[in-house]
Backbone bond lengths (Angstrom), bond angles and torsions (degrees), N, CA, C in turn:
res aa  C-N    CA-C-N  psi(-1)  N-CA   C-N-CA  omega(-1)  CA-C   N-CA-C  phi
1 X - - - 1.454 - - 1.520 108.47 -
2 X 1.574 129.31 136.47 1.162 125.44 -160.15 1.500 92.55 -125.49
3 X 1.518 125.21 150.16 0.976 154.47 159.80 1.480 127.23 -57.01
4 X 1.424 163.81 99.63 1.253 133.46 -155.83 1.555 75.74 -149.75
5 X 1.574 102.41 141.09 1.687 123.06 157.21 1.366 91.29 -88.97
6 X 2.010 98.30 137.23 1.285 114.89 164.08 1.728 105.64 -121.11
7 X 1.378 105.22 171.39 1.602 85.71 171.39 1.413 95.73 -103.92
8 X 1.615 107.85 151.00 1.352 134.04 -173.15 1.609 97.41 -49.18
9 X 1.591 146.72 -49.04 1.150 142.56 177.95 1.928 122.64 -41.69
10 X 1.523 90.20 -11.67 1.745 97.85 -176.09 1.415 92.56 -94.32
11 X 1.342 126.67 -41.62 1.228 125.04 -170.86 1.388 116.79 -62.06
12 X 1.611 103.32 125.68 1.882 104.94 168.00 1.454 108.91 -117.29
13 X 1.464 118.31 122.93 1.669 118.81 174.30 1.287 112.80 -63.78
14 X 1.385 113.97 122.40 1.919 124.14 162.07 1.594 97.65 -8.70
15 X 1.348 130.16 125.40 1.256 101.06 158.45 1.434 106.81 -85.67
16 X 1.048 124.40 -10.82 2.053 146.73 177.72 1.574 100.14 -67.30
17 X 1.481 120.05 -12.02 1.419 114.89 167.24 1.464 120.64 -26.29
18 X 1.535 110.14 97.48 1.952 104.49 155.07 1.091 115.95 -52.62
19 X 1.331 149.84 -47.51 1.453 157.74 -158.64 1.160 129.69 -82.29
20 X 1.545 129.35 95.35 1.704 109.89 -163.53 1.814 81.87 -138.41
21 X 1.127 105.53 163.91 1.602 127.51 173.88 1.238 117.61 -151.53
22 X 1.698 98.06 165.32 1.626 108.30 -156.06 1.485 102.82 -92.46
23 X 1.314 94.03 179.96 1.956 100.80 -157.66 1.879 87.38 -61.68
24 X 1.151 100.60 -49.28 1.862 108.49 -173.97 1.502 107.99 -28.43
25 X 1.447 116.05 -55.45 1.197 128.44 -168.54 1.270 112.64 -77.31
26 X 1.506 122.71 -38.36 1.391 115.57 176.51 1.654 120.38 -74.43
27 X 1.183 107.22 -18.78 1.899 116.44 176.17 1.346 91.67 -59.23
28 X 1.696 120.63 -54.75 1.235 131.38 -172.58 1.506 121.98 -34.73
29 X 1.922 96.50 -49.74 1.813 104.90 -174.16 1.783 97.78 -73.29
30 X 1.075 93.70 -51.22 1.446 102.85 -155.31 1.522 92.19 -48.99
31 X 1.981 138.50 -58.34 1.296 110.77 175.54 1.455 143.50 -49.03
32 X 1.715 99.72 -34.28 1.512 110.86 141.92 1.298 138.19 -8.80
33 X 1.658 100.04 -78.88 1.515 107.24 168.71 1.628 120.16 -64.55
34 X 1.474 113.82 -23.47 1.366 106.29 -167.25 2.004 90.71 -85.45
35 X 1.020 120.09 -11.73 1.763 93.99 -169.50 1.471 101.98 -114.25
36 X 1.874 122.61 -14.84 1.509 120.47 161.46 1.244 125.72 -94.82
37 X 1.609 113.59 -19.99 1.387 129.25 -153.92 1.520 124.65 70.44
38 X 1.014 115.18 -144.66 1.198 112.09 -162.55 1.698 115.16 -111.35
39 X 1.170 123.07 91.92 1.360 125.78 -168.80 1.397 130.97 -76.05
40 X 1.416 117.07 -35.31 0.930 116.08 -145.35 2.202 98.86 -136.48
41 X 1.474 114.41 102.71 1.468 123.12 166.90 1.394 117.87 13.67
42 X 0.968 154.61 178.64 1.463 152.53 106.00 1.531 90.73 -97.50
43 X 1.119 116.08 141.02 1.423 162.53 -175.97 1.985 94.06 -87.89
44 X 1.321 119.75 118.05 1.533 106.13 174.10 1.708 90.36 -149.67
45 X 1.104 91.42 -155.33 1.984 112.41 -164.34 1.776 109.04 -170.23
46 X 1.463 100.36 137.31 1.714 103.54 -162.52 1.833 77.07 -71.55
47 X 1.549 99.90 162.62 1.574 102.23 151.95 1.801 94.89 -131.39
48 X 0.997 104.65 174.00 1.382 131.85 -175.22 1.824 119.13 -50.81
49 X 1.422 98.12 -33.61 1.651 117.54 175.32 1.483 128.01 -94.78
50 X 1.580 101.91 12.79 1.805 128.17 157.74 1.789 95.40 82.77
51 X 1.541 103.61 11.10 1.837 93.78 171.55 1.865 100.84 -108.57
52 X 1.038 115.60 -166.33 1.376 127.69 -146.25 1.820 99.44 -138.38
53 X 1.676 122.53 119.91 1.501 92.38 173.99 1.645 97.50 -120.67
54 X 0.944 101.44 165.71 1.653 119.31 -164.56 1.163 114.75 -89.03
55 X 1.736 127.99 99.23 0.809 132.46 152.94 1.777 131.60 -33.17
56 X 1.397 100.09 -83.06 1.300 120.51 -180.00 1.357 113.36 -106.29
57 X 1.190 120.92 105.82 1.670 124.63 171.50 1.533 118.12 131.24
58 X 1.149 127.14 36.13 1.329 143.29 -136.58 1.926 96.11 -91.12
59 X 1.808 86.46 -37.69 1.759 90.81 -168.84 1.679 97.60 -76.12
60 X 1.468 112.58 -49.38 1.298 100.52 171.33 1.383 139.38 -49.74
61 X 1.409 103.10 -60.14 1.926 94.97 151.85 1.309 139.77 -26.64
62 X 1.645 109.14 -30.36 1.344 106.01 171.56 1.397 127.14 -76.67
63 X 1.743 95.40 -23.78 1.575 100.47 -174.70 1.578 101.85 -90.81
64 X 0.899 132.34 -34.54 1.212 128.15 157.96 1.671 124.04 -27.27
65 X 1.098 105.17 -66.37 1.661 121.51 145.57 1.327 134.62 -19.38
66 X 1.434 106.80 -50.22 1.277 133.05 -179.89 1.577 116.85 -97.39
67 X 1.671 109.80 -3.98 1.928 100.75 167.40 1.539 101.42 -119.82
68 X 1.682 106.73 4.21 1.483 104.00 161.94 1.785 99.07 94.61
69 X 1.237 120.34 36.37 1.593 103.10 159.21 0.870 117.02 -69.07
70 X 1.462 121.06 -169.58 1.212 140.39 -171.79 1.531 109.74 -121.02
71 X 1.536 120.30 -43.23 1.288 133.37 -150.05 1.516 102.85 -154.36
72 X 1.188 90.60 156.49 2.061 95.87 -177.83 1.155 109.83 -154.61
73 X 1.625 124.49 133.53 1.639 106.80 -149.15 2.034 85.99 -106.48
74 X 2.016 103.40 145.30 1.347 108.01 -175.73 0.940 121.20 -127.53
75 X 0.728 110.79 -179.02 1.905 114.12 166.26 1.525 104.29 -133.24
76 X 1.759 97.24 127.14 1.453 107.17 177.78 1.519 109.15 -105.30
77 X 1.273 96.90 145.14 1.781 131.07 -170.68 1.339 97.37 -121.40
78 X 1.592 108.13 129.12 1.657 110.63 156.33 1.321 110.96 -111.89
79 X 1.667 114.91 101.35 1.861 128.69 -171.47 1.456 99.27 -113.20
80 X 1.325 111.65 161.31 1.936 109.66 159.38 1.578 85.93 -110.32
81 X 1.088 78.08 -175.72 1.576 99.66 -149.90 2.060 110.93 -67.98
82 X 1.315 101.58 -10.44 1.645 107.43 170.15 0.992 99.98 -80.36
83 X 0.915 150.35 -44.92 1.537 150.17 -179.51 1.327 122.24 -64.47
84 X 1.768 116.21 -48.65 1.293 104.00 -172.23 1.497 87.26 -89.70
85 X 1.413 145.26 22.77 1.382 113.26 155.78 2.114 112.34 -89.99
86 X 1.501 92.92 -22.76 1.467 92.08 165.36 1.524 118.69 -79.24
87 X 1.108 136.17 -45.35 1.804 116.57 151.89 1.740 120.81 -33.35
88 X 1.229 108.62 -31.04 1.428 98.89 -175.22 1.801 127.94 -79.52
């Protein structure tokens, strides 16, 4: 399984996302990322319109978003859509 930085502009969040958290929790990631960086893949899937939607990491992507990266390193999955709602 290979690793690839994409830039955050390819990325589209599930809007079918189960997973959402409160502002408390996201201050939480987001200091996270600012004092370890960024550890851990987002999980995505090609779609058809050459962008990428996000399986796994949806809250992180946002904060990512929000301290102004550029790029976010992933791992690509090719699922239809029963599948990547059971990965998610």
């Amino acid at each position: 399984m290979d690793v690839i930085d994409l830039p955050l502009a390819q990325l589209r969040e599930a809007f079918w996302n189960p997973n959402q958290i409160d502002e408390t929790i996201r201050e939480r990631l987001r200091r996270s990322v600012e004092r370890f960086g960024f550890l851990v893949p987002l999980v995505v899937r090609p779609l058809e319109d050459g962008t990428y939607e996000v399986l796994s990491g949806n809250q992180r992507l946002g904060v990512l978003r929000g301290i102004g990266l550029g790029k976010a390193p992933c791992i690509v999955v090719d699922l239809d859509d029963a599948h990547a709602h059971l990965l998610a």
